[in-house]
N, C-alpha and C positions, 0 to 999 in steps of 0.2 A: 609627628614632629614634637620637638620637645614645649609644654607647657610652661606659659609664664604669669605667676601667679600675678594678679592686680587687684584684687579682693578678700576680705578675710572669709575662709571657708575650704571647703575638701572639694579638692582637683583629682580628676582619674582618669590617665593614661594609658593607653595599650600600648602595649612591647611586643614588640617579635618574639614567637620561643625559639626562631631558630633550628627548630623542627620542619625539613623538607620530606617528606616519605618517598621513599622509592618503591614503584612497584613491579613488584617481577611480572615480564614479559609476556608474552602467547608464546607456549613453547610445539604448536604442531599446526599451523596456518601453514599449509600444503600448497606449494605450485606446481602445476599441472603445464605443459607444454607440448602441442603438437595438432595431428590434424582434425577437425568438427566439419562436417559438411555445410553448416550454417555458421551466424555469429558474428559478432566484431573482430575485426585481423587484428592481430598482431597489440591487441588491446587487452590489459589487465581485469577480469571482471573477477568480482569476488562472490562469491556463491554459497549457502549456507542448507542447500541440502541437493540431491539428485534432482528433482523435480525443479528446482530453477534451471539447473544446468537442460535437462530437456526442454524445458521455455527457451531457454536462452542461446542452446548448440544444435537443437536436435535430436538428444536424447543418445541410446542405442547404434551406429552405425558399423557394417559389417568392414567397410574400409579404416574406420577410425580406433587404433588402441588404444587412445585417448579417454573414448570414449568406455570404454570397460573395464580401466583405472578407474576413472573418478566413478563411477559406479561401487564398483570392489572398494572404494574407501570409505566411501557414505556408508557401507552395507560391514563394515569393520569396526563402527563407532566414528568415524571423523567428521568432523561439525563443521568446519571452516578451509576452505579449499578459494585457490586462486587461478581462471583456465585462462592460457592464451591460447588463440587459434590461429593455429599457421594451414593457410589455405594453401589447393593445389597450385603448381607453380603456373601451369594453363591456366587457370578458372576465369572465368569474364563478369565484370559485373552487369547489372541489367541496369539500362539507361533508357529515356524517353525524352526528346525535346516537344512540349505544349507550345503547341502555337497560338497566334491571337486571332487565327479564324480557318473554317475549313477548305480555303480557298486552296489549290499550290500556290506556293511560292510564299503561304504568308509568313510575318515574322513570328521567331522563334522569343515568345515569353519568358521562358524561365525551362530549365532541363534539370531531371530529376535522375540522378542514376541511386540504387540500392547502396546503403550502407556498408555492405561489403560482397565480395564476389560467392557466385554459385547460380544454379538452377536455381535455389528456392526464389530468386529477387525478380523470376517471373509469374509468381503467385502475388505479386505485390502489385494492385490497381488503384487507379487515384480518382478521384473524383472530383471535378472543378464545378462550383458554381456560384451565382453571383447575390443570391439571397441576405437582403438585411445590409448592402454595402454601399458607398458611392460606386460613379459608374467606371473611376481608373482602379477600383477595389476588388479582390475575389478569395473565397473561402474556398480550402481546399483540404477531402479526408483523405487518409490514406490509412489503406487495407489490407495487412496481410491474411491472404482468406485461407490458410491453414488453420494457423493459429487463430484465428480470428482477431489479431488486435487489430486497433482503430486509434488512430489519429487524428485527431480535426484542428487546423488551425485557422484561426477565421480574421477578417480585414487586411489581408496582403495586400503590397504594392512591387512593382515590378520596377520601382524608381529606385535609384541605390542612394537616393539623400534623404526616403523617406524611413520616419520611424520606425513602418510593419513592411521594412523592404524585406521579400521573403527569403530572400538568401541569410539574412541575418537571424530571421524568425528561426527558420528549418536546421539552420545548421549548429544554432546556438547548444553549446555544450550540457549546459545543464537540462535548460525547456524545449529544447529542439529533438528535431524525430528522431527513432530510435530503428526507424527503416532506410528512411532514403535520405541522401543529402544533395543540396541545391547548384544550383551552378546556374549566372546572369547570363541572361536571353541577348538577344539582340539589340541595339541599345535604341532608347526610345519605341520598345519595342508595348502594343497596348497590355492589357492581362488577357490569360489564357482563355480562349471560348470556354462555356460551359458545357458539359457533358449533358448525352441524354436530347431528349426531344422538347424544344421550349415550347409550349401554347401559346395562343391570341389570349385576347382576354374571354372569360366565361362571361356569354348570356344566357342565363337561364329560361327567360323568356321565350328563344329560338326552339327549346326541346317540345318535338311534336309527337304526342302520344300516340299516335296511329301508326306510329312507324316501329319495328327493330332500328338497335344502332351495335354496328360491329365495329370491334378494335380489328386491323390488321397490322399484323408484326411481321416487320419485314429483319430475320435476325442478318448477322455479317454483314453491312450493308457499306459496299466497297468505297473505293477516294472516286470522287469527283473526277470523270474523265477528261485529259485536256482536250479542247473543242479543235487546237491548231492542231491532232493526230488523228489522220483517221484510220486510222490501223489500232488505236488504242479499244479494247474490248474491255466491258465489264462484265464481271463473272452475273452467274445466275445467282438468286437467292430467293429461298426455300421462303411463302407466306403462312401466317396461320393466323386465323380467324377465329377470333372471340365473340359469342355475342354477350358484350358488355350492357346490352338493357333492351330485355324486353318488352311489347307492346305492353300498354297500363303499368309498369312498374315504376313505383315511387323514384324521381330523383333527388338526390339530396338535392339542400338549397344552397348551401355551404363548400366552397372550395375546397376546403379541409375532409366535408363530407363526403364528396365525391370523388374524389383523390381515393383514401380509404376504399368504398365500393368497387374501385375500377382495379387496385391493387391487389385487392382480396381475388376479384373473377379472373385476373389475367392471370395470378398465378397458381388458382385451382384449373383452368387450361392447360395451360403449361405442363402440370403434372403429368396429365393423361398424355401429352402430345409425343410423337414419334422425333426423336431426334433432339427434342427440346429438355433431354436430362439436363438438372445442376442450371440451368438458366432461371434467374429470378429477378423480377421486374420490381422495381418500387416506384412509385406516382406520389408526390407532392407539389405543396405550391409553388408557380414559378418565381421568380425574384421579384417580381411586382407584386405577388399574393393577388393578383386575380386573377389567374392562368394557372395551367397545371403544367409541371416537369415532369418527364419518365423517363426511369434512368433502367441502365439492364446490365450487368454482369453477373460472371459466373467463373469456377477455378477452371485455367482454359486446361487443364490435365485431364478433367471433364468430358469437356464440352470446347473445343476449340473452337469450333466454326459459327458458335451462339456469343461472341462476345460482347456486342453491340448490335443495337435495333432500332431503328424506326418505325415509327408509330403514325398508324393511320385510321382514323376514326371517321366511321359512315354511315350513314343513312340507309334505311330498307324498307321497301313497302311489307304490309305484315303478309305477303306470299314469300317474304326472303330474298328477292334478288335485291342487290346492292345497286343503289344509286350512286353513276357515275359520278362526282365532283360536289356531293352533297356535302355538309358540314356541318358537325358537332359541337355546338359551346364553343365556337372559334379554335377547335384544336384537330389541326389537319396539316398532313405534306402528300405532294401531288402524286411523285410516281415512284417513289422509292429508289430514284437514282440521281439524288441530292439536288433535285429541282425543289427549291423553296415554296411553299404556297402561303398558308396561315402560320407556318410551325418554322423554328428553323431542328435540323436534325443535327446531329452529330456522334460522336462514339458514345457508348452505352459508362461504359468507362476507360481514361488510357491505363494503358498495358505495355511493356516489352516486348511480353509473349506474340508470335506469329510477326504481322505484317505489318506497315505503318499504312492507317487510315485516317482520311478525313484530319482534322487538328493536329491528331500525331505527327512530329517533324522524324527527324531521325530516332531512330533505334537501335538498341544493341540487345540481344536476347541475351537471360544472365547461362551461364553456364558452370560446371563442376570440374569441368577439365579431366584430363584421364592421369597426371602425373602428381602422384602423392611427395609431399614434402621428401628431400635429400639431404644430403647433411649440410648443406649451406644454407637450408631454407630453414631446416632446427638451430642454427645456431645465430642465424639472421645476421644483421649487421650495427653494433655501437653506436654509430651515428645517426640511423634512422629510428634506433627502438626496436629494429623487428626481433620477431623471433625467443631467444634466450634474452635477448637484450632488452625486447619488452617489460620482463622483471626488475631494469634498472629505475623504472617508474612507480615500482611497489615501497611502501614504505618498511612492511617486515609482512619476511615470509621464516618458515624453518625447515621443513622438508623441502625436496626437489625431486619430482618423479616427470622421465619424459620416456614412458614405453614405446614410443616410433622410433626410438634409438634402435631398438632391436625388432622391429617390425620384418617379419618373415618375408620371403619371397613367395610371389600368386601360387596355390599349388602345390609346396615346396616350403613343407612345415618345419625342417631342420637347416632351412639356406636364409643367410640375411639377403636381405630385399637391396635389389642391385645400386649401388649409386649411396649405398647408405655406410660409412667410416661411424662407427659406433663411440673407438679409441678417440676421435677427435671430437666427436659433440661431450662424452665423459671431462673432456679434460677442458673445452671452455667453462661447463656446469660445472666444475668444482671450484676453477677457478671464482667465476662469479658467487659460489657460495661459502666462499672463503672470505670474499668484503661483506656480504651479505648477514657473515653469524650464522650461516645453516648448513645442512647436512644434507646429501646426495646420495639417495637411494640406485645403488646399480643394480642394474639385471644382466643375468646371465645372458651369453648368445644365444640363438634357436638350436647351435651345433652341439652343445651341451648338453648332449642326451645319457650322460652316464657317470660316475664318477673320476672315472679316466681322462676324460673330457675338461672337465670341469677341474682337474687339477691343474691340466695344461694352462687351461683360459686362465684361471686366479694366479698362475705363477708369472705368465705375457701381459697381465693386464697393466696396461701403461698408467691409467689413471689411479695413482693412492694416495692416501693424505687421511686425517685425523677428521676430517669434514666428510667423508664420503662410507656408504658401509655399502656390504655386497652378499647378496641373496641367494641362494641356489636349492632347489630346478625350479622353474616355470610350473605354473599352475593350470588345473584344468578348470575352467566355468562349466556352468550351463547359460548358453548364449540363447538369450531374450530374441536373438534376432533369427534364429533357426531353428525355434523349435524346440529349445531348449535342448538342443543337442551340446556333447563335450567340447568345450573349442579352447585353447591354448594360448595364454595369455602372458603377460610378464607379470610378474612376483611384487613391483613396487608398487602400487597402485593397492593390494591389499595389507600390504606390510606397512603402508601409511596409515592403513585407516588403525591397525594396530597399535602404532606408535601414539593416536592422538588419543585413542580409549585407555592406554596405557595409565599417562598423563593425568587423564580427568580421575580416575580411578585410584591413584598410586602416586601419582605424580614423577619431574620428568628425571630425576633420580633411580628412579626404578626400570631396571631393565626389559625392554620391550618382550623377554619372552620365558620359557618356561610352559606349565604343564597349564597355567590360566593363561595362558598366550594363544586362545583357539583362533585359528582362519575359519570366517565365516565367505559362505557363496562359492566354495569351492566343489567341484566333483569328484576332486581327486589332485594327485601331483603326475609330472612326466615322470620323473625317476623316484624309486626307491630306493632309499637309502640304510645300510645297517651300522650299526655302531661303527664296526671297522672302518667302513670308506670315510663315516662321519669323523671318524680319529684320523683322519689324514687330510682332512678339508679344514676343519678348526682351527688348525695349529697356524694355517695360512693370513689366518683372518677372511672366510669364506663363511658365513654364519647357512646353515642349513633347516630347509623344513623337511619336519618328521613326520608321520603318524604312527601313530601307539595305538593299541589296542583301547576301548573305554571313551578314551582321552581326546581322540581326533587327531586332525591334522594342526600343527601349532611350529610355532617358530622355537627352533635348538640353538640360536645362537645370539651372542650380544657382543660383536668384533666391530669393530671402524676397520678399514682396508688398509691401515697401519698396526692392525693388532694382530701380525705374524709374531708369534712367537721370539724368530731370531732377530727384530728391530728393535725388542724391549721398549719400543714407545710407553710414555706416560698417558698419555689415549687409547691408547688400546681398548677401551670398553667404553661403548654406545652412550649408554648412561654417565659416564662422567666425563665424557665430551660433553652432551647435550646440555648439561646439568652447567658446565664454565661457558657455553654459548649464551647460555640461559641467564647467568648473573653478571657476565661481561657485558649485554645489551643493553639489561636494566640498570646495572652502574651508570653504561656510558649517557643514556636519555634521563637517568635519575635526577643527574650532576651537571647537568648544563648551566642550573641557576650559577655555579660557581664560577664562570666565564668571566670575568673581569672583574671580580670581587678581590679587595685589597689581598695580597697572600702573605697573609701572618699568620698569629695565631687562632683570631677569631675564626677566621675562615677553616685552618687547622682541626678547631675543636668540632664544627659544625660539621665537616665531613667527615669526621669519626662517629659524632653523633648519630648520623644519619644510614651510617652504612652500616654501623655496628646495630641499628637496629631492626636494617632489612638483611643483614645477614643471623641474626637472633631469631627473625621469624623463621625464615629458613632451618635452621638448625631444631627448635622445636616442631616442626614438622618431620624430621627424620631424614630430613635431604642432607646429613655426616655423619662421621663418624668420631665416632668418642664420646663420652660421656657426661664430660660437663663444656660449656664453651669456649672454655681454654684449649681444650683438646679438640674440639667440632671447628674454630676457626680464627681466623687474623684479621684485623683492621689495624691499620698502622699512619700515621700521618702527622709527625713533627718535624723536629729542627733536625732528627737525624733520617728520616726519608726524602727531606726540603733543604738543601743549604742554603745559605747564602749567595752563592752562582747560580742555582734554581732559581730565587728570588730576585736576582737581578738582570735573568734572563726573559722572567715571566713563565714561570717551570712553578707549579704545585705537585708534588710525585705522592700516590697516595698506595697502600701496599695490603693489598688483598686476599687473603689464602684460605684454602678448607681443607678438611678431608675428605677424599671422597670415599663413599660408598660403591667398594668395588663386588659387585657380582659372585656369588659364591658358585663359581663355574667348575670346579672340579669339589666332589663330597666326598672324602673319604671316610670311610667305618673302619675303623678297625675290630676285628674279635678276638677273641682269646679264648680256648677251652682251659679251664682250670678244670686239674683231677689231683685227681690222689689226696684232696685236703683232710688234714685230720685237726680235731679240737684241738688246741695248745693248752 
């Protein structure tokens, strides 16, 4: 604000320079669209190399094209990639209601279904216990035992008015889990039993040296039968005996040390034991700290039938036979079919997977489903986000690749996959990349096996536009998932990653291809292409990969699917589309400050200011054409691009232009023999 002198002396005010910089855009932030066996649905995640995307989808899958795009682009130079995963239209997600004790009928705590649908959200077990909390309090991890991540979130309550109520905790967007999301129990329902086997309290004092003491593990250990069925049978289940402390052998004195001890023997047991692959026990202090907890899971893809154990600890004269109803340190249950004694028992950990036991209330196992995304499920629906529409949640992308468009049928390497309209997912993705400022990479059909073919298709093909370019033939991989054998893919997915090395390299001016345009991770192409067929697909706007002798396999062409010849579009080439995508986005985010700033002249000079200096940068980088920047570009913004009507409309018109840099797609030489010359 402006200074008002009140004393004799030197006053120093800062001024605006009126200098706003614009800065050019991301010009190859890749979205990805279609099916991952794992993953969040229908959810924008942003991924900065292959190995997230494998954290984060799965990696590899022989059902998913998805999945072998974003591969081939990472593996083509491209750095920044955006995947939504459209699940099978079957798939179930995996659900478990915790109850607040192992009785039937008790009430339902809090119910946990997986994050999103599939098989994997049956590798996902939870573990409740009550350690370090009050007693309406409970801490609960969660495990996905593939991956191995862990979750822990500790002091829940089951109340919906309290603070750590845990639907609020679990579900919360930012800190909340990133497996499973929550859903309110029953009301006034208590917190979820603890998992695993509770102890009495240790007395150490009780341990009699002249005795063996064995752990018995009773794994599977079934629900609690109702006493009003007498027709209700519980299954058998398999024991196995540890001897956790031999005569004379030192006891710890320490809960913590004994835990430890009994941890280490039960699960060097286990090792050797018939049946008991993948089952592993861990023993620590119970929520009082003067008791022991054992808790026992394992991935049930393993070891189904080992999911949950109770534990039973006993006494032995040193000839080895077992003392019926002896007891250990206070930590004992009676008969292993949920009769209470010193201990209370319950599931090792909940699970989805298999049957509901003991605490477990209802379940839903997750499942994969058998029907891959159709074209209603790739193009989802505007109102809910799904799908293509998921991207209306993306702030900026610039490519558009979704290889399920042309996903093959089982078998039936030259048929599109039934149920799948290619022309109609093409033509919402353009549409949306048309508000979006981006470009839609199309693939060829699977029928497309020749150039004859391939004429046909580029001349039917419904979707065109100055946003959109078109690739042909299909490419061959070697598939990670087989052995590395050939397997047949779609073309956009590696043509992105070209475009984004393009860029980093050359910048987005510079046409995506040419003899430094190599496809990496390819084995090969479907068709071979010769000059000829190439002179009759070009003229289309059909951009074609070649390979050349030396040279490799590389991209021949740089057409948008308005760059047929007979449309004389002003887009016509890749690069100077990309290149007005490119300074139209950055204008338009540059220039916001201008929003309701008086419109005269000051505001006038300041957007020529501003523009003329991010189109200056431009231009000394080689992104125009002409030689000085009268001829490279335009900035224009007075009384004669602004009237007075503009003015009293609230209309600023400001007026932008370059030259571009169009592609030197056809070289001619010409030669000449000179003969016959004599001196003059």
């Amino acid at each position: 604000m402006p200074i008002t002198p009140t004393y004799p002396g030197v006053y120093i005010e800062e001024l605006p320079s009126g200098v706003r910089p614009i800065l050019g855009v991301a010009t190859s932030i890749t979205a990805f669209v279609g099916y991952a066996p794992i993953g969040p649905e229908h959810t924008p995640v942003r991924l900065a190399s292959f190995g997230e995307y494998e954290r984060r989808f799965g990696g590899i899958d022989r059902e998913s094209e998805m999945s072998y795009a974003v591969r081939q682009f990472f593996l083509n130079g491209g750095t920044d990639a955006i995947v939504v995963r459209v699940p099978k239209s079957d798939a179930e997600r995996a659900s478990i209601a915790l109850e607040a004790g192992i009785a039937d009928g008790a009430d339902t705590s809090l119910t946990l279904e997986a994050i999103s649908s599939g098989a994997w959200g049956n590798r996902v077990v939870v573990d409740v216990d009550h350690a370090g909390v009050a007693d309406d309090r409970f801490n609960l991890t969660v495990t996905e035992l593939v991956s191995g991540t862990t979750e822990r979130f500790v002091d829940l309550s089951t109340a919906d008015d309290s603070p750590r109520f845990a639907v609020a905790i679990l579900n919360d967007a930012d800190s909340g889990s990133r497996l499973v999301r929550a859903i309110a129990g029953d009301d006034g329902a208590d917190r979820p039993a603890a998992a695993g086997t509770q102890g009495a309290a240790v007395d150490f004092d009780g341990v009699d040296a002249t005795k063996n003491y064995d752990l018995v593990i009773q794994p599977d250990q079934p629900r609690i039968p109702d006493p009003n069925d007498a027709n209700e049978t519980i299954e058998a289940v398999d024991e196995l005996t540890v001897r956790a402390i031999s005569v004379g052998e030192r006891v710890p004195t320490t809960i913590s040390g004994l835990a430890a001890m009994l941890e280490r023997k039960i699960n060097l047991a286990l090792a050797d034991a018939d049946g008991a692959a993948g089952l592993a026990v861990s023993v620590g202090p119970n929520a009082a700290g003067d008791g022991l907890r054992v808790t026992a899971a394992t991935d049930p893809d393993v070891a189904p039938t080992a999911i949950d154990a109770a534990f039973t600890i006993t006494s032995a004269t040193p000839g080895g036979d077992v003392e019926d109803g002896a007891l250990l340190l206070g930590f004992h249950t009676d008969d292993g079919q949920g009769n209470e004694a010193d201990a209370e028992a319950n599931v090792g950990r909940y699970t989805a997977a298999g049957t509901a036991r003991l605490a477990q209330g209802d379940l839903t196992p997750g499942s994969d489903g058998t029907t891959l995304p159709e074209t209603g499920d790739l193009i989802g629906s505007a109102a809910d986000f799904t799908g293509l529409f998921a991207l209306e949640r993306v702030d900026l992308f610039n490519l558009l690749v979704i290889a399920d468009a042309t996903r093959t049928a089982p078998g039936q390497p030259t048929t599109l996959a039934a149920n799948l309209d290619s022309d109609a997912v093409w033509s919402t993705a353009l549409d949306l990349c048309r508000r979006h400022r981006a470009m839609l990479l199309i693939d060829p059909p699977p029928s497309a096996v020749d150039a004859e073919r391939a004429l046909d298709w580029i001349e039917d093909l419904g979707t065109k536009g100055p946003n959109a370019t078109a690739h042909f033939p299909r490419v061959r991989i070697p598939d990670p998932a087989d052995d590395f054998r050939p397997r047949t893919v779609a073309p956009s997915g590696t043509l992105a990653g070209l475009y984004a090395r393009t860029d980093a390299e050359r910048g987005v001016w510079k046409a995506p291809a040419g003899t430094d345009a190599r496809l990496g991770g390819l084995a090969g192409l479907t068709t071979v292409l010769n000059d000829a067929e190439n002179g009759r697909l070009n003229p289309l706007g059909l951009n074609c990969l070649r390979t050349f002798p030396v040279v490799g396999t590389v991209n021949w062409g740089a057409r948008t699917t308005d760059g047929a010849d007979v449309l004389a579009s002003q887009w016509k080439y890749v690069p100077v589309r990309r290149l007005a995508l490119m300074i139209e986005e950055s204008v338009f985010r540059g220039t916001q400050w201008a929003v309701f700033e008086p419109n005269d002249e000051p505001l006038w000079s300041q957007l020529r200011l501003n523009l003329t200096a991010f189109m200056q940068n431009l231009f000394r980088q080689g992104a125009f054409a002409g030689g000085t920047a009268r001829e490279a570009y335009l900035v224009k913004c007075d009384s004669e691009t602004t009237t007075r009507d503009d003015v009293d409309r609230g209309v600023v018109n400001v007026l932008v232009g370059f030259a571009p840099l169009k592609p030197a797609e056809f070289v001619v030489i010409r030669i000449q023999q000179l003969a016959g010359q004599t001196a003059s």
